[in-house]
C-alpha positions in Angstrom: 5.0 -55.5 55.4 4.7 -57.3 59.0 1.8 -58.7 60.3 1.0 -57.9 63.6 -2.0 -58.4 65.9 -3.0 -58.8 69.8 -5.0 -61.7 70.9 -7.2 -61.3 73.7 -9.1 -64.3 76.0 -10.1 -64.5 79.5 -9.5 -67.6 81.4 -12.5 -69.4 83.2 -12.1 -69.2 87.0 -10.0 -71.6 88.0 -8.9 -72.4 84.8 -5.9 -70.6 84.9 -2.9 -73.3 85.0 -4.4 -74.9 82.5 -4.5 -72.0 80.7 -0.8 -71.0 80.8 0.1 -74.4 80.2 -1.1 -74.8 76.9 -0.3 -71.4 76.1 3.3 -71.6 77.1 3.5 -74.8 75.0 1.9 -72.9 72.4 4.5 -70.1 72.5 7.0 -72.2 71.9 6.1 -73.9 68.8 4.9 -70.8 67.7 8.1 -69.2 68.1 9.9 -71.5 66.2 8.1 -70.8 63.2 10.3 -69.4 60.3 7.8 -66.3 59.8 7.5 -65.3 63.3 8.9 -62.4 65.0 7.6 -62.1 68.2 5.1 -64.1 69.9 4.7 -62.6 73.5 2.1 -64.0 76.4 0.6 -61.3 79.1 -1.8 -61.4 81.7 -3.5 -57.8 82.6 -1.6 -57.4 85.8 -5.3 -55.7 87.5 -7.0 -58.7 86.4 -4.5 -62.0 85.8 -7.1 -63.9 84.1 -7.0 -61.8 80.9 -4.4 -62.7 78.5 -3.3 -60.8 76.0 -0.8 -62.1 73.0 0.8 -59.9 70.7 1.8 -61.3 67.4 4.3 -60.4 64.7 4.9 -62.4 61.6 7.0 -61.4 58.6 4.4 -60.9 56.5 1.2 -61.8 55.2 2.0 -65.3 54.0 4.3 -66.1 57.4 0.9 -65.3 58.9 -1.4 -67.9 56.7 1.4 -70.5 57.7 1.3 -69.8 60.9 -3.2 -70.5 60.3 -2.2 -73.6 58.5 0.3 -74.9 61.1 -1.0 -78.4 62.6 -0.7 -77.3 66.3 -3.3 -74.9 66.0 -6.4 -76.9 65.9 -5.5 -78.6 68.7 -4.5 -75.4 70.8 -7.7 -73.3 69.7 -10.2 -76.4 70.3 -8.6 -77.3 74.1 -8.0 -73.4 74.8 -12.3 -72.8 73.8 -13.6 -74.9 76.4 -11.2 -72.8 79.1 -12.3 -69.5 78.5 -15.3 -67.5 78.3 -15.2 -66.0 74.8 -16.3 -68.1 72.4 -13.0 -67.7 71.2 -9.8 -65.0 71.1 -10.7 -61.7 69.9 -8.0 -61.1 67.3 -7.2 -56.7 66.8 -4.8 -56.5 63.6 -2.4 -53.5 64.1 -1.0 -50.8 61.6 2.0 -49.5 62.3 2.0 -45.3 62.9 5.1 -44.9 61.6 7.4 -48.0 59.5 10.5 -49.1 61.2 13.9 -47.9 59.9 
């Protein structure tokens, strides 16, 4: 069964650029996990410091790979000091209904 979650931060004002920078280098690395499926970046369009990332990964253990990979560290300890949560609130998802 998938994994799937959103990710939710809010940038610090003016802390934006740096924001998406780091998260669009993220993305990518992210992305070229083997267990990922989809690793999409938004910002709320009524408030464009709110990001929101939703998450797939193949399954459970494509997820703990995806905790263990080196990047992340790095990412979550530069991304803390830019936002104003202490740090992403993570909201695992259930599928209603199990794709075909």
């Amino acid at each position: 069964m998938t994994k799937t979650l959103l990710a939710e931060f809010t940038a610090r004002e003016g802390a934006e650029d740096e924001v998406t920078r780091l998260i669009q280098e993220y993305a990518h690395k992210v992305r070229e996990e083997e267990g990922n499926l989809a690793f999409d970046v938004y910002t709320k369009a009524a408030h464009p410091r709110a990001y929101w990332i939703f998450e797939v990964y193949r399954d459970e253990d494509a997820f703990q790979a995806h905790l263990n990979a080196p990047y992340g560290p790095p990412f979550n300890a530069a991304l803390t000091r830019l936002i104003e949560e202490d740090a992403s609130v993570l909201t695992f998802l259930d599928p209603l209904a199990p794709r075909p």
